[in-house]
N, C-alpha and C positions, 0 to 999 in steps of 0.2 A: 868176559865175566863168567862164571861158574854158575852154573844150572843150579839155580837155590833147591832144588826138590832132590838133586844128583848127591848134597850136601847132608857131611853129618847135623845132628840139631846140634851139636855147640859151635857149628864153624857158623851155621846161619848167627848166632846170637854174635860172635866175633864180630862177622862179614857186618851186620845192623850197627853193632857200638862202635866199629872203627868209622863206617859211616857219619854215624851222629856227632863222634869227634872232629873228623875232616870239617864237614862241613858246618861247624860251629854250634848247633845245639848243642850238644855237651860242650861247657868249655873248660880251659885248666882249672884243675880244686872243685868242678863239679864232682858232688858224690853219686857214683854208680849205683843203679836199685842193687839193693841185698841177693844172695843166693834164691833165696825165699821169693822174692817180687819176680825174679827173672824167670825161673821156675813157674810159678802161675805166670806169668804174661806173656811166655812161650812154650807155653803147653809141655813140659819138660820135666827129667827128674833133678832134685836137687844138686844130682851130682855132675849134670850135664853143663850145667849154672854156673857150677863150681869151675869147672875145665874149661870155661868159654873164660871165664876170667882170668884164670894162671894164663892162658895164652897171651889175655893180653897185657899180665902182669911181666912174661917174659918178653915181650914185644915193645915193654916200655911204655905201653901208650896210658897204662895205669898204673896206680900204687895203692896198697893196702895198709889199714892202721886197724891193729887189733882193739876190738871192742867199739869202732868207728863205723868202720867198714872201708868202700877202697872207692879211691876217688881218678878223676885222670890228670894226669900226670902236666906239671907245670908246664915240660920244653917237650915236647913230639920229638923222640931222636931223628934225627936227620945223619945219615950215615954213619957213624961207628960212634959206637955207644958211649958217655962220657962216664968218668967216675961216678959222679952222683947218682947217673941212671943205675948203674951197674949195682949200685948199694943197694939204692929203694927195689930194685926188683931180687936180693937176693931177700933183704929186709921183706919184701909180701912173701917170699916163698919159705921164709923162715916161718914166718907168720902163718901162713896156711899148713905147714906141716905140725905148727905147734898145736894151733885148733884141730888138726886131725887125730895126734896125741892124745889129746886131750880127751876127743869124742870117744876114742877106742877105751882110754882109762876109764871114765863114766859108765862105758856098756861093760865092763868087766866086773863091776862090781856088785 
């Protein structure tokens, strides 16, 4: 296992939540704290929050519903990724790009 102190902060929040899922306190359709909660609850900036979760939106082990927030993921992939997975994780990163969008048009204005 990986020296948590050797570790970037959002591989630490990864390495925690893929934990909490393994071992059942998170379970499937639990929702995952917000960018916001994870950020204060690991002393972190928002956007460290943000990148601990695309990994594990691209990981599979979560999925994101805009205006919801992101939850984990019904089936944990177990070896190659199956269509559904494949959608809900292009569907969060659609999603995450779109809120990014979105942020940058807000500040422009």
């Amino acid at each position: 296992m990986t020296n948590p102190e050797a570790m970037q902060p959002y591989q630490r929040i990864v390495q925690d939540l893929r934990r909490q899922i393994a071992t059942g306190q998170l379970q499937p359709g639990s929702r995952i704290p917000g960018i916001k909660e994870l950020a204060e609850q690991y002393a972190v900036a928002p956007g460290t929050a943000q990148r601990a979760l695309g990994e594990l939106r691209i990981e599979g082990l979560i999925y994101s519903q805009q205006g919801r927030g992101s939850f984990v993921s019904v089936q944990a992939p177990i070896g190659a990724e199956s269509t559904a997975d494949a959608v809900r994780r292009l569907e969060g990163m659609v999603s995450e790009l779109l809120a990014r969008v979105e942020k940058l048009e807000r500040g422009s204005d």
